[in-house]
C-alpha positions, 0 to 999 in steps of 0.5 A: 423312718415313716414314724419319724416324718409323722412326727415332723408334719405337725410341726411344718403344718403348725408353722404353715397355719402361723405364717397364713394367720400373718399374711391374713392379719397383713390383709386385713389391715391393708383392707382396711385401709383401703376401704377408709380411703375408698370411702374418702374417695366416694365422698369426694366424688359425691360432693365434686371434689375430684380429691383426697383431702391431704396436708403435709407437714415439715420439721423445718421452716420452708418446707424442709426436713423430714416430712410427714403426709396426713390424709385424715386425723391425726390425734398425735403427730409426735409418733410421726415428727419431732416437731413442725415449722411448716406445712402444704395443704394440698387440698381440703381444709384441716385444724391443726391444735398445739396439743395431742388428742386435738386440745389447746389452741386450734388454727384452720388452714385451708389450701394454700401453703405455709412456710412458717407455721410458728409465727403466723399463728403465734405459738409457742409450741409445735403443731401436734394434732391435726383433724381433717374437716370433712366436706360439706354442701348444706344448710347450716345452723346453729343456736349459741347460748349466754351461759352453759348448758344451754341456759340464758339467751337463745339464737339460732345462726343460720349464717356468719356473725362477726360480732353477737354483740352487735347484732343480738346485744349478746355478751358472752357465748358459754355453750352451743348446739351446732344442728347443721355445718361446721363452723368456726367460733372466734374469740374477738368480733370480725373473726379474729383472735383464737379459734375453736372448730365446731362440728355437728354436736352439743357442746354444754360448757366450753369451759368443761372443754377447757377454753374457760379463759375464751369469750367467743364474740363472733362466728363463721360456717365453714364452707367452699373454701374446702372445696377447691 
């Protein structure tokens, strides 16, 4: 009798050693995410603004249907909703783009709620990443180039542009080199037509990043708008 409960206890302490190994990978992913949004929570504060970036997306027109509740970026949304033809941004600003991983068209949203995604921004496909803009109060610059890799002419940006042709007698903008800020990069003069989002980095050819058939004619940073 003795042997045999010797023989069993390595089996009880085995199946014990698997069920902490669990409850350790359960914590730490809940640690995890906890400390992702506690650092979220940091930069609100440390930028005054009392909180958490979050945009809300609908399946259906007018804020109906299945819903899914985004906080940060999201690179496919398909795993989350079939499809989205409205959202609620409660707070910050987000781009939303028609295609997974944050390609294709791009729109900003900002604050506000929109009951009919499809139509306003004039797609023909859902909404299937987002990326959320990260809070900024800085300087901002920026220096647009005529032809990739950064040749051609030169300007460095400071403040917003609604026409490079206007102001610097520039045609075309094929690369740019964003120092400072987020900006926002439009395809027609006065910040309309289709967009691209901007973030700090060196970008040597915009057709490399397939926006070949855009000609970016005017740009706007991103600023206080994502800070109500």
């Amino acid at each position: 009798m003795k042997a045999e409960q010797e023989q069993e206890q390595p089996l009880i302490s085995s199946q014990h050693e698997q069920h902490r190994h669990e409850h350790e990978g359960q914590g730490k992913q809940s640690l995890g995410n906890k400390k992702k949004y506690f650092f979220l929570y940091q930069q609100c504060i440390f930028n005054g603004w009392f909180s958490l970036p979050q945009i809300i997306f609908y399946e259906e027109r007018n804020f109906m249907g299945r819903h899914y509740e985004c906080m940060s970026d999201c690179a496919d949304m398909s795993s989350y909703m079939s499809r989205c033809h409205s959202c609620r941004v409660e707070s910050g600003c987000f781009m939303v783009y028609d295609r997974p991983n944050y390609m294709g068209n791009q729109y900003f949203f900002r604050r506000g709620e929109y009951a009919d995604c499809m139509s306003m921004m004039g797609w023909r496909d859902w909404i299937r990443s987002c990326r959320m803009i990260p809070m900024y109060r800085g300087s901002y610059r920026m220096r647009i180039y005529e032809r990739e890799n950064f040749g051609g002419q030169m300007y460095e940006m400071m403040d917003d542009c609604d026409s490079i042709m206007d102001r610097y007698r520039m045609s075309d903008c094929m690369s740019c080199h964003v120092m400072d800020g987020h900006w926002l990069m439009y395809e027609q003069p006065h910040y309309r037509g289709r967009m691209m989002y901007m973030r700090p980095g060196e970008y040597r050819s915009f057709r490399e990043m397939g926006y070949g058939g855009m000609r970016f004619t005017s740009m706007r940073r991103i600023m206080d708008s994502c800070l109500n």
